[in-house]
PQR file of N, CA, C, O and H, with PARSE charges and radii, in Angstrom:
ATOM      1  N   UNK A   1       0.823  -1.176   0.000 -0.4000 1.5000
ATOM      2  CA  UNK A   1       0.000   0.000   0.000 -0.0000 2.0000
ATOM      3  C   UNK A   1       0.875   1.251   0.000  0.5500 1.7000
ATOM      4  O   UNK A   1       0.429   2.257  -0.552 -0.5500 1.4000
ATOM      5  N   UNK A   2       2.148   1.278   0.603 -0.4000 1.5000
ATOM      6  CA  UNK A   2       2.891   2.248   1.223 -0.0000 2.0000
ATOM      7  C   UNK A   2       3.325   2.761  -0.697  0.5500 1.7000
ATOM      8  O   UNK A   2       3.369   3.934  -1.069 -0.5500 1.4000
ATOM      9  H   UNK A   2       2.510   0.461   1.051  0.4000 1.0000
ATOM     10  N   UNK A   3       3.597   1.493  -1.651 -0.4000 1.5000
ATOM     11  CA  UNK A   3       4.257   1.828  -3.033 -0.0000 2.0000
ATOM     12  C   UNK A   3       3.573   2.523  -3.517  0.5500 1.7000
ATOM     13  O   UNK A   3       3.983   3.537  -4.082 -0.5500 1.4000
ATOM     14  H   UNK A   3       3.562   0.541  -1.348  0.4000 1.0000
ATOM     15  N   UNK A   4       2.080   2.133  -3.431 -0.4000 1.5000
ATOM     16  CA  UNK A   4       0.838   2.700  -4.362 -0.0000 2.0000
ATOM     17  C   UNK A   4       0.902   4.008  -4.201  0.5500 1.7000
ATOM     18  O   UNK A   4       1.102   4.734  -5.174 -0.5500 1.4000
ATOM     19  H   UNK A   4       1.747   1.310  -2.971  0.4000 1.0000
ATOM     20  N   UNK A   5       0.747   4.487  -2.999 -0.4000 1.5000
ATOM     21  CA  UNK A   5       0.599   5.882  -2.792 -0.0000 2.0000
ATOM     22  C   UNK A   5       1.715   6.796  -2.909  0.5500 1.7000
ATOM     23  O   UNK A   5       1.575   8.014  -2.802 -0.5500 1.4000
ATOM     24  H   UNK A   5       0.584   3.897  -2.208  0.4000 1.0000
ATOM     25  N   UNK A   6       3.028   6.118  -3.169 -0.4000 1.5000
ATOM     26  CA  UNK A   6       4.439   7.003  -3.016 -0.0000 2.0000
ATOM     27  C   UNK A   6       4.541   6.931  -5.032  0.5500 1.7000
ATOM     28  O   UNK A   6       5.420   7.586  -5.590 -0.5500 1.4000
ATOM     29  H   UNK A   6       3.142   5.128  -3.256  0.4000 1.0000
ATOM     30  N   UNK A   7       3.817   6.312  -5.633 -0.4000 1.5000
ATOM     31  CA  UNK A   7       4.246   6.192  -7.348 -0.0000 2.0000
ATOM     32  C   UNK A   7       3.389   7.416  -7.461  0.5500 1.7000
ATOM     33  O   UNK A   7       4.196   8.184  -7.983 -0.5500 1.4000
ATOM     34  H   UNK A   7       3.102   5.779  -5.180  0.4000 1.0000
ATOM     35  N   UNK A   8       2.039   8.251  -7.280 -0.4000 1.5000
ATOM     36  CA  UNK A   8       1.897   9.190  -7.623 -0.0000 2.0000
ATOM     37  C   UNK A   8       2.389  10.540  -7.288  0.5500 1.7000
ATOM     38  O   UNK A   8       2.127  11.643  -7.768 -0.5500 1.4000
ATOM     39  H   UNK A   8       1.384   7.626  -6.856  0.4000 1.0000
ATOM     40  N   UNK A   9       3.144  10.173  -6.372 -0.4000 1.5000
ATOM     41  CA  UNK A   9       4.040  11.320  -5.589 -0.0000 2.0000
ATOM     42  C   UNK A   9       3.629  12.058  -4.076  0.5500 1.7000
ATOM     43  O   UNK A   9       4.139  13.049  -3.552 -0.5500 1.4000
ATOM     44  H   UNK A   9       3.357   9.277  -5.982  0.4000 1.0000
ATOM     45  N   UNK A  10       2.250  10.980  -3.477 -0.4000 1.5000
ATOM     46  CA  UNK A  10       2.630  11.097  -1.793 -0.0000 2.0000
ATOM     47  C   UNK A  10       3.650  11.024  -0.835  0.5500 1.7000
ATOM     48  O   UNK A  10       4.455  10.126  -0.591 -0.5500 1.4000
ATOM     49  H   UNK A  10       1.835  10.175  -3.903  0.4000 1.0000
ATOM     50  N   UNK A  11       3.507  11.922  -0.429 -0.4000 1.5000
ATOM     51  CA  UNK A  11       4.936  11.384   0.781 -0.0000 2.0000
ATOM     52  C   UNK A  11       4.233  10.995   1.419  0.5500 1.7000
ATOM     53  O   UNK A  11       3.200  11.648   1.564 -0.5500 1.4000
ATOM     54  H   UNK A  11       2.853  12.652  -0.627  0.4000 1.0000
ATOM     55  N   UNK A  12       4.408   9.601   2.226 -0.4000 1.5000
ATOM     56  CA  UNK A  12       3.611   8.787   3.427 -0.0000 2.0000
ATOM     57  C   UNK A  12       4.643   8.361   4.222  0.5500 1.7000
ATOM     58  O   UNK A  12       5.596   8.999   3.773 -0.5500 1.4000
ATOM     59  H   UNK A  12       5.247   9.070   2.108  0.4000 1.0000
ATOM     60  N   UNK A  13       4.973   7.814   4.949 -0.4000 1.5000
ATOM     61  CA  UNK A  13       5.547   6.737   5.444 -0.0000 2.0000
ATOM     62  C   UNK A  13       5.315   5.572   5.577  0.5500 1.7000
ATOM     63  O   UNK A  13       4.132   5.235   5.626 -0.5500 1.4000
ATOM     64  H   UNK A  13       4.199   7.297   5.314  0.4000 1.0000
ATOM     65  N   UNK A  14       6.109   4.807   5.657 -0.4000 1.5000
ATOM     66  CA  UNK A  14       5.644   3.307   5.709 -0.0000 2.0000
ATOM     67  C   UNK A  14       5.168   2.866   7.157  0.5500 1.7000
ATOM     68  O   UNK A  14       4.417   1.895   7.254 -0.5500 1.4000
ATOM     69  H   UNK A  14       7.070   5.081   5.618  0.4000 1.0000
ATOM     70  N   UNK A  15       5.597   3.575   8.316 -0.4000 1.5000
ATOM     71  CA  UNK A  15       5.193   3.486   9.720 -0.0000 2.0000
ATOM     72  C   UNK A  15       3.426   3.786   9.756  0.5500 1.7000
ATOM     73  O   UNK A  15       2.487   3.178  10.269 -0.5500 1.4000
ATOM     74  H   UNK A  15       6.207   4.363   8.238  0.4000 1.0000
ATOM     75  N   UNK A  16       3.539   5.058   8.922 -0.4000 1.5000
ATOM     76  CA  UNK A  16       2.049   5.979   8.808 -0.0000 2.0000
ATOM     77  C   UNK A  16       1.143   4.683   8.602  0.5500 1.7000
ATOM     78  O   UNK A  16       0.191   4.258   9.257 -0.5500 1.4000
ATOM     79  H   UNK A  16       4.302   5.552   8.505  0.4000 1.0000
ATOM     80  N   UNK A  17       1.725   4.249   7.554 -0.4000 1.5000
ATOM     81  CA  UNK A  17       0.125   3.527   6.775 -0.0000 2.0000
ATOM     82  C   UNK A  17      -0.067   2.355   7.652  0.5500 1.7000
ATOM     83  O   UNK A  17      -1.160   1.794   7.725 -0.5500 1.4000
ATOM     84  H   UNK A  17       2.499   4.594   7.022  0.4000 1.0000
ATOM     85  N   UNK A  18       1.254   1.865   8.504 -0.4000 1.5000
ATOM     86  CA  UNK A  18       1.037   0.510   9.216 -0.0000 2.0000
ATOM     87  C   UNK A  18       0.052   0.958  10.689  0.5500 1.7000
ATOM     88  O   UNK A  18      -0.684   0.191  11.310 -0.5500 1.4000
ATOM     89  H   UNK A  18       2.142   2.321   8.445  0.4000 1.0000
ATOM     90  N   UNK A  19       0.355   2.665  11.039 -0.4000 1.5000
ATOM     91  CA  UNK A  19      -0.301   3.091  11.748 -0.0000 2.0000
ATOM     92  C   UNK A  19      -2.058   3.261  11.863  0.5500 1.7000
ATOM     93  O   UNK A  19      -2.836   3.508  12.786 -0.5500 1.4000
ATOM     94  H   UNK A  19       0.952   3.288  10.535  0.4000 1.0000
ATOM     95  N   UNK A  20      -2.204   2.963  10.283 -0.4000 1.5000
ATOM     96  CA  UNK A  20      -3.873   3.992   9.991 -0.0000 2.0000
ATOM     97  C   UNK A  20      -4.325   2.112   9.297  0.5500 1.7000
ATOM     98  O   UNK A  20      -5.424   1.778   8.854 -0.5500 1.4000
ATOM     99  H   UNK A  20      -1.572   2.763   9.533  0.4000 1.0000
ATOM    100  N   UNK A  21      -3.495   1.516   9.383 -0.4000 1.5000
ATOM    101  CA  UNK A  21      -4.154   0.103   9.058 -0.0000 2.0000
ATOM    102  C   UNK A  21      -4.290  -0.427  10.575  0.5500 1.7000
ATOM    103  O   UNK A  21      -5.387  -0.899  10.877 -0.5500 1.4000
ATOM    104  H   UNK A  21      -2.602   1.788   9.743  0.4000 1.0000
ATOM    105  N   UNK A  22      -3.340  -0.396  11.500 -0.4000 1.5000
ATOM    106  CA  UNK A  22      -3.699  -0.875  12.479 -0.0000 2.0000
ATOM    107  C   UNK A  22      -4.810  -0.625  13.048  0.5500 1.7000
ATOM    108  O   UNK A  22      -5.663  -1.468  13.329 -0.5500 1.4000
ATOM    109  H   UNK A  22      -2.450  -0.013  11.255  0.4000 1.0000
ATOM    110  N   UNK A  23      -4.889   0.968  13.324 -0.4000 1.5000
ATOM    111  CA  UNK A  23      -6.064   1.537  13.915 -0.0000 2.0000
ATOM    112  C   UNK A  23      -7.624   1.313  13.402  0.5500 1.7000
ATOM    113  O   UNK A  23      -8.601   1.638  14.077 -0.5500 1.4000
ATOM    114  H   UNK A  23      -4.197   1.652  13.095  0.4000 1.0000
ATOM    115  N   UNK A  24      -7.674   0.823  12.353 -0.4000 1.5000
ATOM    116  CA  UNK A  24      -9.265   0.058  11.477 -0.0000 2.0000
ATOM    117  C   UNK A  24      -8.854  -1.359  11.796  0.5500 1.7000
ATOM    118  O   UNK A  24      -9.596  -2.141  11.202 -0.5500 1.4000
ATOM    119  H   UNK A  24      -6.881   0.559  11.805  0.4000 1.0000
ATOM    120  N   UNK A  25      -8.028  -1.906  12.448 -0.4000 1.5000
ATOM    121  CA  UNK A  25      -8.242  -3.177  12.834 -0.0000 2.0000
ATOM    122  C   UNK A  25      -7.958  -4.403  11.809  0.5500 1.7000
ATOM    123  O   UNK A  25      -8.246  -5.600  11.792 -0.5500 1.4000
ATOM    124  H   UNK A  25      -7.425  -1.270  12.930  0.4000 1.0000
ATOM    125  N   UNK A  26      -7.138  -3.369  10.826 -0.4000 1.5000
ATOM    126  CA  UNK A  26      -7.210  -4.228   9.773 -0.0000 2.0000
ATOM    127  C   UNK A  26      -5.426  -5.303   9.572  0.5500 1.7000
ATOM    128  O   UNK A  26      -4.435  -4.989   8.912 -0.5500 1.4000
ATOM    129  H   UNK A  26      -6.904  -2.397  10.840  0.4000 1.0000
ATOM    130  N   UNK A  27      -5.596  -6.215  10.202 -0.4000 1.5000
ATOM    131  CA  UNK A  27      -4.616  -7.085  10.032 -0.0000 2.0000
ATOM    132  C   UNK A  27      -3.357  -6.985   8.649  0.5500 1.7000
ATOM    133  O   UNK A  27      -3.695  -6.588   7.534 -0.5500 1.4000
ATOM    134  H   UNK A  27      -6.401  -6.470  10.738  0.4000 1.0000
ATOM    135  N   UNK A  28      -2.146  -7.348   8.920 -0.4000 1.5000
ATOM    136  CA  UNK A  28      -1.329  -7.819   8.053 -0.0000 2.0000
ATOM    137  C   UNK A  28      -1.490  -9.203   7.107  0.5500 1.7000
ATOM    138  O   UNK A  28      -1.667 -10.336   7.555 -0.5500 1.4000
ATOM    139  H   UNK A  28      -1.871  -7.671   9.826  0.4000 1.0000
ATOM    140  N   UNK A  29      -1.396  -8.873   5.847 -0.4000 1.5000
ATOM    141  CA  UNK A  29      -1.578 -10.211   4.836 -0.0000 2.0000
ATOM    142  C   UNK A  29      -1.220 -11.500   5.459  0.5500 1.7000
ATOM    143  O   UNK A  29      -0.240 -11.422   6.200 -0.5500 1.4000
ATOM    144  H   UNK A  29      -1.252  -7.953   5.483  0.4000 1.0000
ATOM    145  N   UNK A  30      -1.755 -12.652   5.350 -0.4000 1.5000
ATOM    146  CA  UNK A  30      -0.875 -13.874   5.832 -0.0000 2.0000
ATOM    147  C   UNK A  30      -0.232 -13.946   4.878  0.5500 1.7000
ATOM    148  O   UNK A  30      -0.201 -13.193   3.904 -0.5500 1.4000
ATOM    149  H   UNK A  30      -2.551 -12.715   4.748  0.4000 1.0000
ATOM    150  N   UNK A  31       0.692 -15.451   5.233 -0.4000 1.5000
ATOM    151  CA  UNK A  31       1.824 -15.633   4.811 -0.0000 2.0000
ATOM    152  C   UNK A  31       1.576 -16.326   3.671  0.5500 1.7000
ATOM    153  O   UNK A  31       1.322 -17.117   4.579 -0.5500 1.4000
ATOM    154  H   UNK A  31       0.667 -16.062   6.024  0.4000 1.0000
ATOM    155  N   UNK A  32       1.353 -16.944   2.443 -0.4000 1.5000
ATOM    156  CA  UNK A  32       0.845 -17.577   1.232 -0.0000 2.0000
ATOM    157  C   UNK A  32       1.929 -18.650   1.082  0.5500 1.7000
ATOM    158  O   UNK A  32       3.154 -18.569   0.997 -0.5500 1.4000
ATOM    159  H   UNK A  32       1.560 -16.301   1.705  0.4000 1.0000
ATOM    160  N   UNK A  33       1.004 -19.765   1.077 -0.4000 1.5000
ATOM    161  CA  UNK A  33       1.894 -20.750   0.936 -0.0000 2.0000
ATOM    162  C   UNK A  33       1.704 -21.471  -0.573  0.5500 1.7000
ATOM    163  O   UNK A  33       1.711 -22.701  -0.594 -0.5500 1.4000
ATOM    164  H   UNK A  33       0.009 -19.831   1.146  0.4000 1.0000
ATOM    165  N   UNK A  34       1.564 -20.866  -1.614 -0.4000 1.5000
ATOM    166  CA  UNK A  34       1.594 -20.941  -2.991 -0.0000 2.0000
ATOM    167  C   UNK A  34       2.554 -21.289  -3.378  0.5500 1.7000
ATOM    168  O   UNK A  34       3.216 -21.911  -2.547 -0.5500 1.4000
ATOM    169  H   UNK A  34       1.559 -19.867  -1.598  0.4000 1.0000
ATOM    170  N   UNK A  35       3.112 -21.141  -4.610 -0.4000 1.5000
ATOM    171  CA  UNK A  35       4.381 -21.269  -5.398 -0.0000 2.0000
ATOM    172  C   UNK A  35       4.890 -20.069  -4.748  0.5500 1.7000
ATOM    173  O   UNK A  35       4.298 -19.398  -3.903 -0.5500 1.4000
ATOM    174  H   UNK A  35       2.574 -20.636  -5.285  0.4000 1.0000
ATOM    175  N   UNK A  36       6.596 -19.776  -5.460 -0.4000 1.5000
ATOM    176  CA  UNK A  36       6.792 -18.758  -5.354 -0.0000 2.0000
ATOM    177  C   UNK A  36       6.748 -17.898  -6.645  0.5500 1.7000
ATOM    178  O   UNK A  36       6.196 -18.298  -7.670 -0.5500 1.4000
ATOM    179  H   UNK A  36       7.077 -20.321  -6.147  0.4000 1.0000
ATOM    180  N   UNK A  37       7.365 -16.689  -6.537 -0.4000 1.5000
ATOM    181  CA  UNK A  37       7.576 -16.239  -8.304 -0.0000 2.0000
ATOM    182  C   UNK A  37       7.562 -16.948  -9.382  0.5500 1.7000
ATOM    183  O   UNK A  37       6.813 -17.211 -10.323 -0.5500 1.4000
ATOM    184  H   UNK A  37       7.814 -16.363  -5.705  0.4000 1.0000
ATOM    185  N   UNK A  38       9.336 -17.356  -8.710 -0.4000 1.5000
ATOM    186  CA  UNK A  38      10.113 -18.413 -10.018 -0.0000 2.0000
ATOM    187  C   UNK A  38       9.336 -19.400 -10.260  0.5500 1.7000
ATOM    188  O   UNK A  38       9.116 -19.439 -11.471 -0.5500 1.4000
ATOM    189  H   UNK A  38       9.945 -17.142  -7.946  0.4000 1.0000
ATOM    190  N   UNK A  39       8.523 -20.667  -9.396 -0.4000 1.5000
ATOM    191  CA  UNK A  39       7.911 -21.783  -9.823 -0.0000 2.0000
ATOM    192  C   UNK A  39       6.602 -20.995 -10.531  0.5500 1.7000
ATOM    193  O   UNK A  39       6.205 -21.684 -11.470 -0.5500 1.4000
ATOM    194  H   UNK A  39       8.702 -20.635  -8.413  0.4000 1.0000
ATOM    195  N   UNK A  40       5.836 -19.808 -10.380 -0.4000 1.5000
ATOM    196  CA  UNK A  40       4.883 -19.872 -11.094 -0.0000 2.0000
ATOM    197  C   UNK A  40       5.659 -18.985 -12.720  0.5500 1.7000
ATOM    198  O   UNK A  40       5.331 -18.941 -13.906 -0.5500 1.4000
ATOM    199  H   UNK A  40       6.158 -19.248  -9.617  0.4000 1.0000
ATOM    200  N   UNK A  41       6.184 -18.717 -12.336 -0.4000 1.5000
ATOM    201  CA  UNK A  41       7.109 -18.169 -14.214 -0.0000 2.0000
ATOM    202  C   UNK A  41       7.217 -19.350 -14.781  0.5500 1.7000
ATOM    203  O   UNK A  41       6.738 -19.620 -15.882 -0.5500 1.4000
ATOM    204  H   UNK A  41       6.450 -18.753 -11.373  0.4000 1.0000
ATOM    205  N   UNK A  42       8.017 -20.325 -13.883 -0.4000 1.5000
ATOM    206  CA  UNK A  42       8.317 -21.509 -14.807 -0.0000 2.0000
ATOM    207  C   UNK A  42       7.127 -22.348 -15.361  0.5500 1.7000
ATOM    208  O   UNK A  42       6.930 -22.509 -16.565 -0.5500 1.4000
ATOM    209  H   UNK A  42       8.406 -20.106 -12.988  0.4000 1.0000
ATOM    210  N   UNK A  43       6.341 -22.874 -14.351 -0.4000 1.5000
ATOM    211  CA  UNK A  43       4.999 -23.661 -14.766 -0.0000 2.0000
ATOM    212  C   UNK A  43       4.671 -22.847 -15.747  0.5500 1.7000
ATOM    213  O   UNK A  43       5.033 -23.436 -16.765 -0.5500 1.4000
ATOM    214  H   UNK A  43       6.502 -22.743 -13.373  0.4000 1.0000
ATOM    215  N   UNK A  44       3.947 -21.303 -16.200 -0.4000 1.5000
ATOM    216  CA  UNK A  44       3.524 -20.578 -17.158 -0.0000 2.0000
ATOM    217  C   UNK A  44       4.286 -20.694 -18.851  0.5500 1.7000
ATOM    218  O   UNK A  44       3.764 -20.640 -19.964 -0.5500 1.4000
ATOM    219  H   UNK A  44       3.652 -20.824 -15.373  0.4000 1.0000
ATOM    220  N   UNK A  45       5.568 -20.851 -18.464 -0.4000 1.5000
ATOM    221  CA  UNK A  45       6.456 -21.028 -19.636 -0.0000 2.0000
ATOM    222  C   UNK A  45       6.538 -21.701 -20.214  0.5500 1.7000
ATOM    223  O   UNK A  45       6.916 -21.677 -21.385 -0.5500 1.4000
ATOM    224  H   UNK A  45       5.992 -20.894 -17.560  0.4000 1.0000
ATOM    225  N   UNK A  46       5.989 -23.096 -19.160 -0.4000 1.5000
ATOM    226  CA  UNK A  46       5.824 -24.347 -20.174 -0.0000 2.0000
ATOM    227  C   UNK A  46       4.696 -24.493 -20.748  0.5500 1.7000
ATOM    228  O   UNK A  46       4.588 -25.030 -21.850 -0.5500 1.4000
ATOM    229  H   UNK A  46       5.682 -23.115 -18.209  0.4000 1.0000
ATOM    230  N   UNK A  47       3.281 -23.831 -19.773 -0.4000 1.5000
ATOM    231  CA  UNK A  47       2.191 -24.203 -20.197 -0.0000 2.0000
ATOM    232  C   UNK A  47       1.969 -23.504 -21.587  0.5500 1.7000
ATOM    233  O   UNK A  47       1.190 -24.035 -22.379 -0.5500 1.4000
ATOM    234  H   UNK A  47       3.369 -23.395 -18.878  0.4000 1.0000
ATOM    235  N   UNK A  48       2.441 -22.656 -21.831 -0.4000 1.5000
ATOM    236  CA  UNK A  48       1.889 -21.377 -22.772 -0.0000 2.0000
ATOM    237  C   UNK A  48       3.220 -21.795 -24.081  0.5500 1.7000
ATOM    238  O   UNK A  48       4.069 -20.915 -24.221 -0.5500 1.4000
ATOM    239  H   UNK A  48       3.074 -22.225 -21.188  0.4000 1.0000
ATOM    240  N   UNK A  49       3.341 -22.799 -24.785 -0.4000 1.5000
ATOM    241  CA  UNK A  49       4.095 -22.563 -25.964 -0.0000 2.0000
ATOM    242  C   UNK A  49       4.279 -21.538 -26.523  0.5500 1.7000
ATOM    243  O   UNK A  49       3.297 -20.809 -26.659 -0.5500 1.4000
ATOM    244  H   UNK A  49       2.651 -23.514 -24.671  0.4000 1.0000
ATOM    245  N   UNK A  50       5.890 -20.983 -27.182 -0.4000 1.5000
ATOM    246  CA  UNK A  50       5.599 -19.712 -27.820 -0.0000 2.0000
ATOM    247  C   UNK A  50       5.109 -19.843 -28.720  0.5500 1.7000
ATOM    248  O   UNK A  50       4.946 -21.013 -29.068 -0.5500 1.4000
ATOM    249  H   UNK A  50       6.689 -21.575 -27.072  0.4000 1.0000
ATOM    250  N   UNK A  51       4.504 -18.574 -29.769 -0.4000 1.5000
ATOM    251  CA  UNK A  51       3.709 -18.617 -31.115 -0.0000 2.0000
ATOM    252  C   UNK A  51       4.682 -17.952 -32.134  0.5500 1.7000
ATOM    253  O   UNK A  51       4.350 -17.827 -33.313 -0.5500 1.4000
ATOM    254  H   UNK A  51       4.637 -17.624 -29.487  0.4000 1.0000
TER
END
């Protein structure tokens, strides 16, 4: 969230936003136990032949 708002040219802090998320009660992402990057690039590369 902290990127989103600093690419149009907010200054925020990254403390700020962990501050104004805490305070709505709103939890940190869990941890995703998915692929990571690389295994989902790779699976995609194979699935998708080039044209």
């Amino acid at each position: 969230m902290h990127g989103e708002l600093v690419q149009p040219g907010y200054q925020v802090g990254a403390s700020t936003v962990w501050t104004i998320l805490r305070s709505a009660h709103v939890d940190p992402a869990p941890r995703r136990s998915g692929p990571t990057w690389r295994q989902f690039l790779h699976t995609q590369a194979h699935a998708h032949p080039r044209l």
